[in-house]
C-alpha positions in Angstrom: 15.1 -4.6 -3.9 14.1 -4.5 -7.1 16.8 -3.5 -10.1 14.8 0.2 -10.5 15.2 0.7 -6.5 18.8 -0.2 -6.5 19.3 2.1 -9.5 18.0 4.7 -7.9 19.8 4.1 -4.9 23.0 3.7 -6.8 22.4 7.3 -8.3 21.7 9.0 -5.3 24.8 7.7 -3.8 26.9 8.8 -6.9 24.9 12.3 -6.8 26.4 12.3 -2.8 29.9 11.6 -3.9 29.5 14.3 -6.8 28.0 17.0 -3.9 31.3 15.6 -1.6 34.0 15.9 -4.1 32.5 19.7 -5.2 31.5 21.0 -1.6 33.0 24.3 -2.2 31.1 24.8 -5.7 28.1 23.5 -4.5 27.6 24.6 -1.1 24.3 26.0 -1.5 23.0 22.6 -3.0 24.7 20.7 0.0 22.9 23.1 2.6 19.1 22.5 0.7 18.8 19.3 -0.7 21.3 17.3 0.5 19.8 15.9 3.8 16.8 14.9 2.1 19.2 13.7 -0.2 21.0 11.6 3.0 17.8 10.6 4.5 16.7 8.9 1.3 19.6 6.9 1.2 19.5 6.0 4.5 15.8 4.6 3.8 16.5 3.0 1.1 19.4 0.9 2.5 17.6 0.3 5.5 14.6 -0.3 3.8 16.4 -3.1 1.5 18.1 -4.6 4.4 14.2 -5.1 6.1 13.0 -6.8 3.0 15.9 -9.1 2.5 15.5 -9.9 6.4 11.7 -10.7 6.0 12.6 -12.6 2.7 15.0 -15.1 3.8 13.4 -14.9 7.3 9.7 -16.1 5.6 12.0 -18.8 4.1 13.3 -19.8 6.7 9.9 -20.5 8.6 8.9 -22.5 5.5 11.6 -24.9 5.9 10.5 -25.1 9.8 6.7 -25.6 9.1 7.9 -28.3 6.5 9.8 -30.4 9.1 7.0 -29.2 11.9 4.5 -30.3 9.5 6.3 -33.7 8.6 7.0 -34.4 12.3 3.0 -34.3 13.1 2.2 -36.9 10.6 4.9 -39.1 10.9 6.3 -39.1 14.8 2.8 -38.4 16.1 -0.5 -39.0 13.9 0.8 -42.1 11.7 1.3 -44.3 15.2 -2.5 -43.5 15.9 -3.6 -43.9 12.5 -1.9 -47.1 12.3 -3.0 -48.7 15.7 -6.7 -47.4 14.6 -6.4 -49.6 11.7 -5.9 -52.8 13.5 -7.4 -52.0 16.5 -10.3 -49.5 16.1 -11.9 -50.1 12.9 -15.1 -50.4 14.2 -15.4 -47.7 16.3 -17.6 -44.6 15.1 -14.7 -41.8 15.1 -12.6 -44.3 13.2 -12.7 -41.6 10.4 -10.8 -39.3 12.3 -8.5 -41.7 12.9 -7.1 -42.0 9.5 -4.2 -40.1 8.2 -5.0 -36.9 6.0 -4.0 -37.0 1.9 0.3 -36.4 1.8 0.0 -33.4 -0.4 -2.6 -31.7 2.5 -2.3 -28.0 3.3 -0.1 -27.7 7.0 -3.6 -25.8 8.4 -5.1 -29.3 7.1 -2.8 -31.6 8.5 -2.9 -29.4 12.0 -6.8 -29.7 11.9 -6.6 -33.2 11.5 -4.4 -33.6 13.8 -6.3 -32.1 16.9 -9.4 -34.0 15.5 -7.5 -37.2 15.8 -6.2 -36.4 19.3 -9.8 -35.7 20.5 -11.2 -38.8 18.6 -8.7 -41.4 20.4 -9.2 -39.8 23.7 -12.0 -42.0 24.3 -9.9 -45.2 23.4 -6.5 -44.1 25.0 -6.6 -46.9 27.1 -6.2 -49.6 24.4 -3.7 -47.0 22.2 -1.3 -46.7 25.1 -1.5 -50.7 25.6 -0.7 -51.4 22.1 2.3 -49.1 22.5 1.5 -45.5 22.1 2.9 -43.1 25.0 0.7 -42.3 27.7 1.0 -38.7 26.3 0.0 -39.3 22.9 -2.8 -36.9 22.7 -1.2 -33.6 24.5 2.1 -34.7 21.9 0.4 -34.3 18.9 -1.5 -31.2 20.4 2.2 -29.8 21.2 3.5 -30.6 17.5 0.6 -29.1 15.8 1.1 -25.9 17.8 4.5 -26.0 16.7 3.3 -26.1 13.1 0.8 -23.1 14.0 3.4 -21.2 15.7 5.8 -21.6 12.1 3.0 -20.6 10.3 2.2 -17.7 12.1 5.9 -16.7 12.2 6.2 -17.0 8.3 3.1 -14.8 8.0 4.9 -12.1 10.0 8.1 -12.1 8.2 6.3 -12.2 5.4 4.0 -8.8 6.2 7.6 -7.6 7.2 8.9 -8.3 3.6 5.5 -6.8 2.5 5.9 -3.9 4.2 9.2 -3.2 3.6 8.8 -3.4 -0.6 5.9 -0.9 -0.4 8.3 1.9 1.6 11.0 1.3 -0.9 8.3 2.1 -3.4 7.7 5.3 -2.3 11.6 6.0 -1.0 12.0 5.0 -4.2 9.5 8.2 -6.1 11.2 10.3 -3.2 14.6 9.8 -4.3 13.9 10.4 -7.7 12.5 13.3 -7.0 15.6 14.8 -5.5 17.7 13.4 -8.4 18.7 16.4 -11.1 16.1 15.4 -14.7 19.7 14.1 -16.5 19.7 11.7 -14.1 16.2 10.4 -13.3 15.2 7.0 -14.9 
């Protein structure tokens, strides 16, 4: 919530405990305005809750992609790349074999990740006899969905985040539109 938004919000709620503590005064002002007074405060707390959510939720999923991603290359692509090197060199997919730059985007690394498993498939035989699991290929298939599935989550919490800033926006122009002009920012 941005400092306007909780402004606003903090004068609407101070306009509510003005319209409680003078009910009798102001009953005709209670009775028109005030539950479009009470529903804009009601959306704008809500509203600041949802973004805060899809805030620390987005972060959240970056912290999982990182480790996702980080678990691809090291627990499951830098065995293969490694055993390529001494064993493989010659071999014409050897370039797909090879480990992708560190500072690679996480859709780059989970590319070249389903690349390598499909490019060793044909030379599994000597992979799993120099040590790799007989599952190599389906595990790095299974970690880079894990990475796909993080970034797809992060995407969502952020549209959530996303969406949730725009409403206050206009939550926001409602409630001051309700506010008396002394009070509106």
């Amino acid at each position: 919530m941005r400092n306007e938004q909780n402004a606003v919000l903090t004068s609407l709620r101070r306009t509510q405990q003005f319209l409680d503590a003078h009910a009798d005064t102001l009953a005709v002002v209670n009775t028109s305005s005030r539950k479009q007074l009470d529903d804009v405060v009601t959306q704008l707390a809500d509203l600041s809750v949802e973004q805060e959510s899809g805030d620390r939720g987005g972060q959240g999923e970056t912290a999982r992609q990182h480790t996702a991603r980080l678990a691809l290359r090291r627990n499951y692509m830098a065995p293969v790349a490694e055993l390529a090197k001494l064993k493989l060199r010659d071999v014409p997919e050897f370039a797909a074999l090879k480990m992708p730059p560190a500072n690679a985007s996480p859709q780059r690394v989970v590319a070249a990740g389903l690349a390598m498993a499909d490019a060793a498939a044909p030379y599994a035989a000597t992979l799993i006899e120099n040590g790799l699991p007989a599952t190599f290929a389906d595990d790095i298939r299974t970690a880079a969905a894990a990475v796909v599935e993080s970034l797809d989550g992060r995407s969502r919490y952020w549209n959530r985040r996303t969406g949730a800033t725009a409403a206050l926006v206009a939550e926001e122009r409602r409630g001051r539109s309700t506010l008396p002009r002394s009070q509106r920012r």
